[in-house]
Backbone as numpy.savetxt, mean C-alpha at the origin, in Angstrom:
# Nx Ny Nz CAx CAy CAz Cx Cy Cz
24.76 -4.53 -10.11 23.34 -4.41 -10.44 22.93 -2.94 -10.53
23.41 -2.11 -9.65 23.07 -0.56 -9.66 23.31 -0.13 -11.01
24.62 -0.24 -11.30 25.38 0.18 -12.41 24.43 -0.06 -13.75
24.06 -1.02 -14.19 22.81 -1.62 -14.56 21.94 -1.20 -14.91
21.45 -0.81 -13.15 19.61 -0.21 -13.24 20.18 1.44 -13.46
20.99 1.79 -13.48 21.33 3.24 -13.95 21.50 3.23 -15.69
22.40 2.34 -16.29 22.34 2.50 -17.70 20.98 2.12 -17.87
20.34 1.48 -17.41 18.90 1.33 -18.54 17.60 2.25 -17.80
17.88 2.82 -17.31 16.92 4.16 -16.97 17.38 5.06 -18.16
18.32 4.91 -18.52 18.87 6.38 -19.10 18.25 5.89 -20.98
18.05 4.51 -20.74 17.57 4.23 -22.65 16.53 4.52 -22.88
16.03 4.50 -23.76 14.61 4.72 -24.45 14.06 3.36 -24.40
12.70 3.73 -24.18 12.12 2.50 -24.06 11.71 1.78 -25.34
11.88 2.41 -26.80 12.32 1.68 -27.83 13.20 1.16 -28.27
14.32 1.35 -27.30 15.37 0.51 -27.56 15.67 -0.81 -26.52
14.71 -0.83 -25.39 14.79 -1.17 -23.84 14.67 -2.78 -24.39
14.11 -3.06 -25.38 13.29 -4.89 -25.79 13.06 -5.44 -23.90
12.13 -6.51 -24.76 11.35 -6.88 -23.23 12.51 -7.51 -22.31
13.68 -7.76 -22.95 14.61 -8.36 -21.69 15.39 -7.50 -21.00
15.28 -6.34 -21.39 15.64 -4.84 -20.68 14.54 -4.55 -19.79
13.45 -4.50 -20.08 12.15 -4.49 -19.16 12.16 -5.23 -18.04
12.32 -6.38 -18.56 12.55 -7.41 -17.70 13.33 -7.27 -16.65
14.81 -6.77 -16.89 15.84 -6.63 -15.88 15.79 -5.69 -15.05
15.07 -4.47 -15.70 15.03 -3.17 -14.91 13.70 -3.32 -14.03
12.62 -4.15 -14.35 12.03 -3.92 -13.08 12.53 -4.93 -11.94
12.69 -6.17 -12.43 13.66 -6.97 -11.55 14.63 -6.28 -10.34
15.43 -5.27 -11.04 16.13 -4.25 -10.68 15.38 -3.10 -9.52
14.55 -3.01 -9.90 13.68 -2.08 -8.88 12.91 -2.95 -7.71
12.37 -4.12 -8.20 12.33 -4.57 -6.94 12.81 -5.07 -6.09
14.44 -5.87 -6.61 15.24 -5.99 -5.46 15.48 -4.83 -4.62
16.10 -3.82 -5.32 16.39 -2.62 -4.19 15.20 -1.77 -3.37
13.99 -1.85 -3.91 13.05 -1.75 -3.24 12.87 -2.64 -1.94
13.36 -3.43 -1.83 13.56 -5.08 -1.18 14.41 -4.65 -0.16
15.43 -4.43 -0.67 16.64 -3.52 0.28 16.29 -2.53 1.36
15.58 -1.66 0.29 14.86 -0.43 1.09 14.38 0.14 2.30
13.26 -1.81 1.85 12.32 -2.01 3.12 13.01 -2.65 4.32
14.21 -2.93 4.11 14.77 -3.67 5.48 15.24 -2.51 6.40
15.17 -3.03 7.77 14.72 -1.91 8.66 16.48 -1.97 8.81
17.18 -0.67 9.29 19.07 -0.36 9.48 19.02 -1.03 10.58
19.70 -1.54 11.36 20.55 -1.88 12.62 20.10 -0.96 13.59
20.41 0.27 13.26 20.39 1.28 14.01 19.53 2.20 14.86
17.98 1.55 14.00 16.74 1.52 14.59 16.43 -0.11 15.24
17.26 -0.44 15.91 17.04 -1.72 16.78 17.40 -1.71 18.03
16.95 -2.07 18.76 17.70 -2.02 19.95 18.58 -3.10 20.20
19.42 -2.78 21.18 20.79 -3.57 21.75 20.83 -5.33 21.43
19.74 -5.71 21.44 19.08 -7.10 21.50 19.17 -7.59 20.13
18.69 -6.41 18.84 18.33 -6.39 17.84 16.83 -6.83 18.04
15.88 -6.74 18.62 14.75 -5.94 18.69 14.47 -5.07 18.12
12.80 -5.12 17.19 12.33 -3.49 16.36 12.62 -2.54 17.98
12.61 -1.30 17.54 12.32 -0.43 18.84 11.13 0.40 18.18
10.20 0.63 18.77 8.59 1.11 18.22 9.09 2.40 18.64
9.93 3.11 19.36 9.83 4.62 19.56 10.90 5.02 18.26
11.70 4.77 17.41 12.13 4.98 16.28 11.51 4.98 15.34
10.16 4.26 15.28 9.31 4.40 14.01 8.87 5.59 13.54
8.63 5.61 12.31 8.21 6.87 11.51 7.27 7.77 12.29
6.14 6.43 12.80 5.01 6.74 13.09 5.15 8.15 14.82
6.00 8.33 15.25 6.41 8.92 16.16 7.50 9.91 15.70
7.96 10.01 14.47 9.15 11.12 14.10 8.28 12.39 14.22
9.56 13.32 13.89 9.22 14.68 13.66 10.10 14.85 12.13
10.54 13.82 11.58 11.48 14.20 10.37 10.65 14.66 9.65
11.37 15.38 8.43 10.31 15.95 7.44 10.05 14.66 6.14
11.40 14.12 6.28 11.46 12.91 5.28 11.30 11.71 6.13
10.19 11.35 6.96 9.91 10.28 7.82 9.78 9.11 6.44
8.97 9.41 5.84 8.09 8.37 4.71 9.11 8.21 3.44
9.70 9.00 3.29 10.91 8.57 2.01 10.97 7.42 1.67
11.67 6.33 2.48 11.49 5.01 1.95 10.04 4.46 0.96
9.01 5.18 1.72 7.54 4.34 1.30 7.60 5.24 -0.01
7.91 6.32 -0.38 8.05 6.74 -1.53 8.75 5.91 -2.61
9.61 5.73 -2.49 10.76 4.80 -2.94 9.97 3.66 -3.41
9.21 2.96 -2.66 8.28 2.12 -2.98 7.67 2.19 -3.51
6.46 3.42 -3.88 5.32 3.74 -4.27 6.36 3.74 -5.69
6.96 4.54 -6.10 7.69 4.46 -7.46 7.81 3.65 -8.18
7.90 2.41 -7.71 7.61 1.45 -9.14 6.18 1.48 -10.04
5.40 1.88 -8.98 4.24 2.06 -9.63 4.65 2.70 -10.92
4.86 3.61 -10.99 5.01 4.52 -12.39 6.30 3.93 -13.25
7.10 3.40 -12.67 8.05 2.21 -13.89 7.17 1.75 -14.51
6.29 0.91 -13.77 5.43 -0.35 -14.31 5.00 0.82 -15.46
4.36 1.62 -15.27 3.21 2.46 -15.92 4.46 2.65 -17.47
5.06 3.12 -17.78 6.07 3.47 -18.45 6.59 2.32 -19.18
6.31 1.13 -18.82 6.43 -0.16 -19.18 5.13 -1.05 -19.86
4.73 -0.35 -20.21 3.11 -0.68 -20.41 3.15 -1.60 -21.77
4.31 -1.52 -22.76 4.38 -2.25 -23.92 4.45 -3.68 -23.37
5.65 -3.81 -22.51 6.55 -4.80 -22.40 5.36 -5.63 -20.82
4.64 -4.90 -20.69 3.89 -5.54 -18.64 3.84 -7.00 -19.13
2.63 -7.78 -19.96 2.06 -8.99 -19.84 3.82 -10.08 -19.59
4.80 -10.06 -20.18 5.49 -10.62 -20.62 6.75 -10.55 -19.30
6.64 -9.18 -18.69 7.26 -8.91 -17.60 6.62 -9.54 -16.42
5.83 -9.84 -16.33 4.84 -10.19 -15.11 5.22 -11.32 -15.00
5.18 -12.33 -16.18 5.25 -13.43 -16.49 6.35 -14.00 -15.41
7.30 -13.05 -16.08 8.98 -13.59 -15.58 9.02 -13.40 -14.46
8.24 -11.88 -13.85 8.84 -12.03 -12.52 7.75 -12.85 -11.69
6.74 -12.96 -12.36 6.11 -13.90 -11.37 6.59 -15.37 -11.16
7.58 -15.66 -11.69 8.33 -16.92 -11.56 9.32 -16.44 -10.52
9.68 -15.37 -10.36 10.91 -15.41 -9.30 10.25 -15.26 -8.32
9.54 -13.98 -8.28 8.48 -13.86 -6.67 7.70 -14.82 -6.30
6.35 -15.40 -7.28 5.26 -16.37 -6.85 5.53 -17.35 -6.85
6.83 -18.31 -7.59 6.79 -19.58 -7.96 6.39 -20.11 -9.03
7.09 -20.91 -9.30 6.21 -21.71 -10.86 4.86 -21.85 -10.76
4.23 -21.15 -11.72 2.57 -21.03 -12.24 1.99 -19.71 -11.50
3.14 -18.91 -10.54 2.76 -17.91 -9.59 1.37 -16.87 -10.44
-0.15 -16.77 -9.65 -0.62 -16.07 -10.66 -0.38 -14.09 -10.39
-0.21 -13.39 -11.49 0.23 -12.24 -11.35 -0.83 -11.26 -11.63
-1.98 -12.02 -11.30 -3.42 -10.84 -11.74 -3.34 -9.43 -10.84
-2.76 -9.71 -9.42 -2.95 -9.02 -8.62 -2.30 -7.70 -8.81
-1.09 -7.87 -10.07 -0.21 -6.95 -10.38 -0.85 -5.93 -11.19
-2.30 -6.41 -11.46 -2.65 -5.96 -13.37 -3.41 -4.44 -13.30
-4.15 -4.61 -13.91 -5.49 -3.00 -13.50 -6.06 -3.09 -12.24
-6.00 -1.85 -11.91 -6.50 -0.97 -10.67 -8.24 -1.98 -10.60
-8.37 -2.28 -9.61 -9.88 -2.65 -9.49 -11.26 -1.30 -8.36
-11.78 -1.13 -9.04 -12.58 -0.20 -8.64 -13.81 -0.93 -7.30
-14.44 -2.04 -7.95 -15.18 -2.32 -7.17 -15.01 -2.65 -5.60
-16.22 -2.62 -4.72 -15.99 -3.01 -3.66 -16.48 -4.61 -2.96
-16.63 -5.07 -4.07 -16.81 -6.52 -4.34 -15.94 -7.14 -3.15
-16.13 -7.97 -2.36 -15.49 -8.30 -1.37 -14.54 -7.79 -0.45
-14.96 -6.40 -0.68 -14.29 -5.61 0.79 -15.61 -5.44 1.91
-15.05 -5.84 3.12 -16.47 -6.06 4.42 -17.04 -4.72 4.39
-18.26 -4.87 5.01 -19.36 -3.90 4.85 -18.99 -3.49 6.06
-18.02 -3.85 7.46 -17.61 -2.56 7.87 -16.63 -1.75 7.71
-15.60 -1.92 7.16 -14.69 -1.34 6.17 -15.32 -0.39 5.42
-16.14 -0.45 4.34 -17.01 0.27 3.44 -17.32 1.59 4.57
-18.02 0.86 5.92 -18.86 2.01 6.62 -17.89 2.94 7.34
-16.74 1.83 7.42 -15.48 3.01 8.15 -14.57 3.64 7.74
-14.43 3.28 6.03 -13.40 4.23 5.36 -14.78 5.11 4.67
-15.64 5.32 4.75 -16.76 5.69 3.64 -16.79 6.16 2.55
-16.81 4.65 2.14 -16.67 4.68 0.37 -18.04 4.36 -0.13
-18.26 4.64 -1.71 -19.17 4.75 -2.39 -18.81 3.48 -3.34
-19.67 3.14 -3.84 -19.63 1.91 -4.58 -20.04 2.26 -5.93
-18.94 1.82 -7.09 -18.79 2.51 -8.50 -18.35 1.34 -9.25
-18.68 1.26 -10.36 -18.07 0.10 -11.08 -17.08 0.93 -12.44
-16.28 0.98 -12.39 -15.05 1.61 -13.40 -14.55 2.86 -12.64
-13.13 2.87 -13.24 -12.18 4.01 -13.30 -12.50 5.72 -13.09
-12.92 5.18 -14.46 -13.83 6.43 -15.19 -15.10 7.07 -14.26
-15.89 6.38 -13.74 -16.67 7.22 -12.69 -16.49 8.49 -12.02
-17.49 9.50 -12.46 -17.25 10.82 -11.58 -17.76 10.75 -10.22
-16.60 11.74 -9.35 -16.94 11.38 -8.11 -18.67 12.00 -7.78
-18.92 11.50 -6.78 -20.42 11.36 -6.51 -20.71 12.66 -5.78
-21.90 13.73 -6.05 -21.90 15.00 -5.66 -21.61 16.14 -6.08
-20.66 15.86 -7.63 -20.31 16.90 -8.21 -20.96 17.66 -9.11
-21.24 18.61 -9.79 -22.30 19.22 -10.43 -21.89 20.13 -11.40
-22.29 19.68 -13.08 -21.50 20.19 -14.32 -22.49 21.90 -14.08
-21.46 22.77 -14.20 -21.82 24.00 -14.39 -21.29 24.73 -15.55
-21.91 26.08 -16.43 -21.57 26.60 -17.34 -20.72 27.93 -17.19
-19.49 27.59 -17.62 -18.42 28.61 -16.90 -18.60 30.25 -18.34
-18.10 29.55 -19.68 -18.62 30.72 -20.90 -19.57 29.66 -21.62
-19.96 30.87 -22.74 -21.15 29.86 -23.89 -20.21 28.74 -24.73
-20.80 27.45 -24.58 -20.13 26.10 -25.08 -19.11 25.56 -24.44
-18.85 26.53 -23.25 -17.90 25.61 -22.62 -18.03 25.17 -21.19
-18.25 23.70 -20.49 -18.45 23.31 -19.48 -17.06 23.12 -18.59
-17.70 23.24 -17.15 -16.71 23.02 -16.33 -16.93 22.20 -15.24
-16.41 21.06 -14.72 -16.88 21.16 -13.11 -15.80 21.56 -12.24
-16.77 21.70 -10.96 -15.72 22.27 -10.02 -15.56 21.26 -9.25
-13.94 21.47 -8.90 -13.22 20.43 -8.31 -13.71 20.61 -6.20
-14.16 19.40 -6.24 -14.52 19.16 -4.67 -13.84 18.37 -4.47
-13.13 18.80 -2.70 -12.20 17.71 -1.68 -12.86 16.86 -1.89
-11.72 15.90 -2.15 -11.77 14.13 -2.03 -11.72 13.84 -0.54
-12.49 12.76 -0.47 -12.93 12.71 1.51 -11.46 11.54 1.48
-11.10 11.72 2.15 -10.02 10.75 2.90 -10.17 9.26 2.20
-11.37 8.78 2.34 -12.02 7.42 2.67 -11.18 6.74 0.67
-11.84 7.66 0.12 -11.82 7.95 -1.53 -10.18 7.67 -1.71
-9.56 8.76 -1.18 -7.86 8.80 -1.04 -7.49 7.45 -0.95
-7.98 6.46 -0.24 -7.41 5.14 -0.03 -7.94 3.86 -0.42
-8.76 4.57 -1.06 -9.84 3.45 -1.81 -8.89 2.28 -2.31
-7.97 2.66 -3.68 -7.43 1.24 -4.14 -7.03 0.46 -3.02
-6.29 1.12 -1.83 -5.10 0.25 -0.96 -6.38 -0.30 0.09
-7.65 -0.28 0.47 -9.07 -0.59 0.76 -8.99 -2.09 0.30
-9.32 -1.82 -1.33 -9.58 -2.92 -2.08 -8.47 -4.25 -2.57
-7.52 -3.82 -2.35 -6.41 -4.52 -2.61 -5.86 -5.45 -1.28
-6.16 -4.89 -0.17 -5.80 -5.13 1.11 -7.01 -5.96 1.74
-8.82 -6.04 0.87 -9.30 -6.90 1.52 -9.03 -7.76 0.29
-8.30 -8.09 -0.66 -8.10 -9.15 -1.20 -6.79 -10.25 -0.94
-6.27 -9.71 0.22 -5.27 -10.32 0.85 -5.94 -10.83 2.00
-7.15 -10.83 2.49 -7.48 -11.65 3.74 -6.98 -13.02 3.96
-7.78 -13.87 3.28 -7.41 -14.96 2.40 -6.12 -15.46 2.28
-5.05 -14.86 1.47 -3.95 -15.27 1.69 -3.01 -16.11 2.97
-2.64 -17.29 2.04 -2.32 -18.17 3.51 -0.90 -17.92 3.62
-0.33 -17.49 4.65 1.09 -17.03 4.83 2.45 -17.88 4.98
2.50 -18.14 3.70 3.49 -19.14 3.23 4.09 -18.56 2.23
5.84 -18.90 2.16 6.83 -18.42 1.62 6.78 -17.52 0.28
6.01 -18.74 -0.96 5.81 -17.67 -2.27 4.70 -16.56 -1.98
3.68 -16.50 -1.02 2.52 -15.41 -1.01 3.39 -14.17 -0.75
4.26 -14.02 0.86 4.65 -12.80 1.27 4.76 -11.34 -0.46
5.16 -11.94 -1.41 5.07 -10.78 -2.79 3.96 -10.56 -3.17
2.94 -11.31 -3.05 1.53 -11.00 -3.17 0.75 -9.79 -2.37
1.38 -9.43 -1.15 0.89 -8.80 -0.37 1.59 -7.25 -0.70
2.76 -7.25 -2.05 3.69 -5.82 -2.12 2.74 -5.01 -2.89
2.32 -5.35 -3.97 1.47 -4.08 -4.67 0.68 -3.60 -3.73
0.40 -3.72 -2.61 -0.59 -2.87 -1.51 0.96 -1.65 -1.58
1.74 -1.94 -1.53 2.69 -0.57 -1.46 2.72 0.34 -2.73
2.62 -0.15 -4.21 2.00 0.66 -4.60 1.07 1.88 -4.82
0.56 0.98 -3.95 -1.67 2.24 -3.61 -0.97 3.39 -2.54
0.59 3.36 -2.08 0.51 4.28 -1.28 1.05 5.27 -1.92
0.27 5.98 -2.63 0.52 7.25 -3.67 0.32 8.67 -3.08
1.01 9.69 -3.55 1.21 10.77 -2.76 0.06 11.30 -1.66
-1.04 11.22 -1.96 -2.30 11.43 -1.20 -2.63 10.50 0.07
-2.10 9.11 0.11 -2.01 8.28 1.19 -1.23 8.62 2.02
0.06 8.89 1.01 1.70 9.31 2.18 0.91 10.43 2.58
0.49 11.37 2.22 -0.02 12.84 3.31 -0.37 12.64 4.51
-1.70 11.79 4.34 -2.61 11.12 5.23 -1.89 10.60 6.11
-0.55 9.70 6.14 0.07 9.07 7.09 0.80 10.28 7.34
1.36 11.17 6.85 2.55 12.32 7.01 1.75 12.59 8.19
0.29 12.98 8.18 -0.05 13.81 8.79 -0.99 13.11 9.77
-0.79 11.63 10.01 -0.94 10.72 11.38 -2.62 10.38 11.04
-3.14 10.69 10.20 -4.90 10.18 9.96 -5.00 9.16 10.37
-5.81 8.87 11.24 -6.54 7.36 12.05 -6.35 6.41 11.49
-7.90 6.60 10.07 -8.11 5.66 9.29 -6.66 5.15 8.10
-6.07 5.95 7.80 -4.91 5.59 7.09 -3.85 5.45 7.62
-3.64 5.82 8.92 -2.93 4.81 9.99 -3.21 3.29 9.92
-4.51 3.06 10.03 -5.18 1.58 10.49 -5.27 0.98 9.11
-5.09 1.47 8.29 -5.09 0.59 7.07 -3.86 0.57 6.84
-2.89 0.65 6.83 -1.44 0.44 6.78 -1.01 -0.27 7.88
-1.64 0.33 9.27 -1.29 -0.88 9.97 -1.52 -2.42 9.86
-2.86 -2.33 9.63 -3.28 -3.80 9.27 -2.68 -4.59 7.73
-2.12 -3.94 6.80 -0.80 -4.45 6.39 0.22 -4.96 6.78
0.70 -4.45 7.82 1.75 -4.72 8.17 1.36 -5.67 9.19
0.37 -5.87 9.88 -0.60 -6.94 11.01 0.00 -8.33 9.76
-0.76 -8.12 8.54 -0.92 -9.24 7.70 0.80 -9.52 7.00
1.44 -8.57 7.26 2.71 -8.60 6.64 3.66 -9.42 7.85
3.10 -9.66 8.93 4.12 -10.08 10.01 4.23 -11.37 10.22
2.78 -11.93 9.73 2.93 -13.70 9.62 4.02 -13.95 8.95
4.55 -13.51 8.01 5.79 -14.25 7.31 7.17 -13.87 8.30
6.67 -14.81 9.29 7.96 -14.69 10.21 9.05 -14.97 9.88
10.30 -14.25 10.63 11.48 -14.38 9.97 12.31 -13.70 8.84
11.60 -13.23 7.75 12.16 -12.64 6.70 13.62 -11.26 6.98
14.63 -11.75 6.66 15.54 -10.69 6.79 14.84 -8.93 6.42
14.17 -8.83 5.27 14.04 -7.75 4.72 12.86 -7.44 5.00
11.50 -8.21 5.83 10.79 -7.47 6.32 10.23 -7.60 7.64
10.95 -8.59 8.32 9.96 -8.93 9.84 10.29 -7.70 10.74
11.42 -7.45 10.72 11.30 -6.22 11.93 10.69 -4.57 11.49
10.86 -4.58 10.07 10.30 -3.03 10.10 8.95 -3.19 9.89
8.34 -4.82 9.71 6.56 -4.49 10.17 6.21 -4.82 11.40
6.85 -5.62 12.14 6.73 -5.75 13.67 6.85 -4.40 14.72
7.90 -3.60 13.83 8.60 -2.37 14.69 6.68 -1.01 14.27
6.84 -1.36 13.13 6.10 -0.35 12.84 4.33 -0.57 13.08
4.09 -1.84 13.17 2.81 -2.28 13.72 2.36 -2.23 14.96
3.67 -2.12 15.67 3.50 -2.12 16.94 3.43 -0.54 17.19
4.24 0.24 16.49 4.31 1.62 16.85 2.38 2.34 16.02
2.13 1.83 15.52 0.64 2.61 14.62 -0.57 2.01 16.34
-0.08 0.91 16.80 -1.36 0.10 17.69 -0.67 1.28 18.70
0.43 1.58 19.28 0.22 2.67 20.17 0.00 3.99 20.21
0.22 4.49 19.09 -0.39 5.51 19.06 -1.74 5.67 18.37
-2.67 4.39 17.82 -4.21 4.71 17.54 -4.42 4.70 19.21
-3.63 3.85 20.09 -4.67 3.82 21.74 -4.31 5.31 21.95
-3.35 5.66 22.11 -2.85 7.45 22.82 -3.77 8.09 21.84
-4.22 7.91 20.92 -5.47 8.93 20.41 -6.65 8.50 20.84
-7.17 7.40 21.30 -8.31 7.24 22.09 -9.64 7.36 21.07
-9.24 6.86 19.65 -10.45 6.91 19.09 -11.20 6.12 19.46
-11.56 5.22 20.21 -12.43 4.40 20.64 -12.93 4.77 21.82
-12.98 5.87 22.07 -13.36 6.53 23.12 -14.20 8.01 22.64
-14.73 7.62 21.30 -15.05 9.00 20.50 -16.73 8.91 20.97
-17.57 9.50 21.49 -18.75 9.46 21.25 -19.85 8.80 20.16
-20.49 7.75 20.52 -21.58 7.62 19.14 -21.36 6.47 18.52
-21.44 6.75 17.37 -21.39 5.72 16.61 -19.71 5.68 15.91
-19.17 6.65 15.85 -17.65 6.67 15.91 -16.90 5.84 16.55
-17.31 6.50 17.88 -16.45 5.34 18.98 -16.61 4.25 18.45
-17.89 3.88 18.77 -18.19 2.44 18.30 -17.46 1.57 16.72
-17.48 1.53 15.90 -16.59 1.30 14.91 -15.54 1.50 14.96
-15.11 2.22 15.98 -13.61 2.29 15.86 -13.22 1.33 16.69
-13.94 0.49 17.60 -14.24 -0.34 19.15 -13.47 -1.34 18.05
-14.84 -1.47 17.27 -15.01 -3.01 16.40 -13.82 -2.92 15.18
-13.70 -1.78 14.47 -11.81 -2.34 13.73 -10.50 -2.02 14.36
-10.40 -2.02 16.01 -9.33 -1.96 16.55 -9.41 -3.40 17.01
-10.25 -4.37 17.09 -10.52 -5.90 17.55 -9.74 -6.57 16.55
-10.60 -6.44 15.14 -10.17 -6.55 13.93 -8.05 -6.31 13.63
-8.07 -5.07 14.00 -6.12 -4.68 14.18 -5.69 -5.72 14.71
-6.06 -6.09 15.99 -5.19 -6.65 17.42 -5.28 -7.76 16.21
-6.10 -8.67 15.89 -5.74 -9.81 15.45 -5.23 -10.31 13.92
-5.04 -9.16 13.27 -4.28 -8.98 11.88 -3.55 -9.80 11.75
-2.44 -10.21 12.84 -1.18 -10.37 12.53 -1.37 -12.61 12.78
-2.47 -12.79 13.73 -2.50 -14.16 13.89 -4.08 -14.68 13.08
-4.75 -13.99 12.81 -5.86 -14.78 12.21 -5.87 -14.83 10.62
-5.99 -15.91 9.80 -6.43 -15.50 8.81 -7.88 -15.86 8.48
-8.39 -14.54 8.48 -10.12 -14.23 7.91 -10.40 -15.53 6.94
-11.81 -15.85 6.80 -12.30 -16.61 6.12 -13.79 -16.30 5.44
């Protein structure tokens, strides 16, 4: 299969026809599949996750590599843009099951249409309907005569994680049974270089939204290729949000952080309604 996904990286995608498309993303998500299964070697004696091996506690410089690895299909797909409707199709028969629906795979959704209003208040996002929307606060200035500029202002964190926000409260819902667990992977997508930072660099809120992925990723008990590296790693994000003691922040901080660490603890056994 490698051998494979190496000759057809190397073709043109006018020569690729959709059953080349077909195979090569097939191709990427098995070994993506691979990827995510946690080594032996981060287990303990028992074969137990061990939570002090998790990323979330390294000092490596390449802790997140794997999630990179992941995030990369994103841009296959993108590069595949002739051949998507027809690709979806197929693989949504291997991942979802016969009639599996593959909307979830399709365009980026902007709105915040059924993401909870404390979510909204705790990643603090702005509510926009399209892509295209300029961010909110910015201000067109005249740099020479006829030519405009704006100036580029930090993106707040909240913004940074917006898609994986919106994508992740559309998995509440999801009932955790065998064909769903692939429904829940394009949330690995949204983790695009600006998210990986955010986790590189241990951020609360993008801690807790990845954790609570992996909360929702753990009902599918059992799975060779993913129960222990979200058990190992869910467990390792819930101890170190307590050793940071954000719920112990003054104000109205603390407080929200009280009420979506309640929310964490029960990720992994409730499904929301």
């Amino acid at each position: 299969m490698l051998q494979e996904y190496q000759t057809l990286l190397h073709m043109p995608i006018t020569k690729l026809g959709q059953a080349g498309a077909d195979t090569l993303l097939l191709s990427a998500g098995l070994l993506n599949i691979l990827a995510f299964a946690l080594p032996e070697s981060e287990t303990l004696s028992n074969g137990e996750p061990d939570p002090s091996t998790s990323w979330v506690f390294s000092l490596h410089k390449n802790r997140l590599g794997w999630l990179a690895l992941q995030e990369g299909v994103r841009h296959l797909v993108k590069s595949m843009a002739a051949y998507f409707d027809q690709t979806m199709v197929f693989l949504g028969q291997i991942f979802l099951g016969p009639g599996g629906d593959t909307k979830v795979y399709g365009r980026a959704v902007q709105s915040l249409e059924g993401v909870p209003d404390r979510w909204i208040k705790f990643f603090e996002l702005e509510d926009r309907h399209g892509s295209d929307c300029e961010p909110s606060g910015s201000t067109e200035i005249l740099d020479t005569p006829g030519r405009r500029i704006r100036p580029i202002a930090p993106v707040k964190p909240g913004e940074i994680l917006r898609p994986a926000v919106i994508i992740l409260a559309q998995l509440l819902n999801v009932p955790p049974v065998r064909w769903n667990v692939f429904r829940n992977l394009p949330f690995l997508a949204k983790a695009h270089s600006g998210f990986r930072d955010l986790l590189y660099n241990r951020d609360g809120r993008a801690l807790w939204l990845f954790g609570y992925w992996l909360g929702l990723m753990s009902r599918y008990e059992g799975l060779w290729w993913c129960d222990k590296r979200v058990r190992r790693d869910y467990m390792a994000i819930r101890m170190w949000l307590e050793q940071a003691q954000f719920t112990s922040r003054p104000g109205a901080e603390g407080e929200i952080w009280k009420e979506m660490m309640k929310e964490f603890d029960i990720a992994s056994i409730l499904v929301h309604t």
